[in-house]
C-alpha positions as CSV (number, residue, x, y, z in Angstrom):
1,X,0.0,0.0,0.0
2,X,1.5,3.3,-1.3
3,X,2.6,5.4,1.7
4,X,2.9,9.8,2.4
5,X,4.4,11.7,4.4
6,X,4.1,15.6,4.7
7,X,6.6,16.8,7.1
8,X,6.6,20.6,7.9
9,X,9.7,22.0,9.4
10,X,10.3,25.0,10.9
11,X,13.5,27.0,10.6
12,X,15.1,28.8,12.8
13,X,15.4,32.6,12.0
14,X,18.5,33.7,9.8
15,X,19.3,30.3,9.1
16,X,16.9,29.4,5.7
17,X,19.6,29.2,3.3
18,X,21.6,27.0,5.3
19,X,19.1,24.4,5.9
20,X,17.9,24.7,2.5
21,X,21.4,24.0,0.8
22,X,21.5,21.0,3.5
23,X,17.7,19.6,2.5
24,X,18.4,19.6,-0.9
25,X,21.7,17.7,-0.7
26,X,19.2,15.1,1.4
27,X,16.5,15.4,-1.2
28,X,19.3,14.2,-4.3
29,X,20.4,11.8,-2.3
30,X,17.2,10.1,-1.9
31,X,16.0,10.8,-5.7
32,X,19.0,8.8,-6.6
33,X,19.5,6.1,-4.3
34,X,15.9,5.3,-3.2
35,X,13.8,3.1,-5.6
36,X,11.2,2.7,-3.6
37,X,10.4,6.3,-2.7
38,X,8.5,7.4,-5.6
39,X,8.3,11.6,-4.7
40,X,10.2,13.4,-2.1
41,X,10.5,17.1,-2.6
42,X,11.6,20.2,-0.2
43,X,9.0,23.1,-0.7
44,X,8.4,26.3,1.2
45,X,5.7,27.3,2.8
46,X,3.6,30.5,2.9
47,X,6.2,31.9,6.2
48,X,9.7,32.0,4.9
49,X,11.0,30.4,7.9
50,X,8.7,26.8,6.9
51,X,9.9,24.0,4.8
52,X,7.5,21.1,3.9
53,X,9.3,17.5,2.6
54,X,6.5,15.9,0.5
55,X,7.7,11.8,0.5
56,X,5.5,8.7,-1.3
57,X,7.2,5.7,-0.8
58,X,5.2,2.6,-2.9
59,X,4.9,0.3,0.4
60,X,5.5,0.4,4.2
61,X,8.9,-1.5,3.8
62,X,10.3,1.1,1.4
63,X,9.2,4.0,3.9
64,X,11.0,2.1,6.9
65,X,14.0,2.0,4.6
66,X,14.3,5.4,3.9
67,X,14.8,5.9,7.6
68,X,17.2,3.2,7.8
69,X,20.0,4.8,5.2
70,X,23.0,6.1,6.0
71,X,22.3,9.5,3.7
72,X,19.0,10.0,6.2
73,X,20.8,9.8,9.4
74,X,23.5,12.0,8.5
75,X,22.4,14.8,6.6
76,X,19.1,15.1,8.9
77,X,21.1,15.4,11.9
78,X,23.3,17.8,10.0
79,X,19.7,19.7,9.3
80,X,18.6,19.7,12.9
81,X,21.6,22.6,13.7
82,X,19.1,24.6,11.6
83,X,15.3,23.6,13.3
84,X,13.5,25.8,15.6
85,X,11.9,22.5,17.3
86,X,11.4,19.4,16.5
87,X,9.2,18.7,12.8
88,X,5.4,17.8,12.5
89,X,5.0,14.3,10.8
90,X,1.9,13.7,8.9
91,X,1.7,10.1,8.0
92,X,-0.7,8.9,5.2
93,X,-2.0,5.9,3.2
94,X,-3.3,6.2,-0.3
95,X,-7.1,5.0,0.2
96,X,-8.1,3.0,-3.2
């Protein structure tokens, strides 16, 4: 069963262009090593301080392997240095 995520960060002042540079490194990383995950984009949100990830993985065990790779840990601890808290996790399944 196809799985989403929508995770909305938020970023702490002065430091958007830094965590930006940092996501996107995240977000080529997992476009080219992730066959599984089927979307997974950085966008900004309406306040220039909030980042959204949208992610669609094509099954449970491709989401849990997302979080398992070595690209994941690292570059989203590196992007924590730049959160003003921790992020809100929306977690979907495609109905039908």
């Amino acid at each position: 069963m196809i799985q989403s995520i929508v995770a909305t960060i938020k970023v702490k002042a002065g430091q958007e262009a830094a965590f930006e540079a940092t996501a996107l490194r995240l977000v080529a990383a997992v476009n080219a090593n992730e066959p599984g995950c089927m979307l997974y984009t950085l966008n900004k949100g309406e306040d220039p301080s909030t980042y959204v990830f949208m992610e669609r993985y094509k099954d449970e065990d491709a989401m849990k392997a997302h979080r398992g790779m070595d690209h994941f840990k690292t570059i989203g601890r590196e992007m924590g240095a730049f959160m003003d808290g921790p992020p809100s996790v929306l977690r979907m399944q495609q109905v039908g």
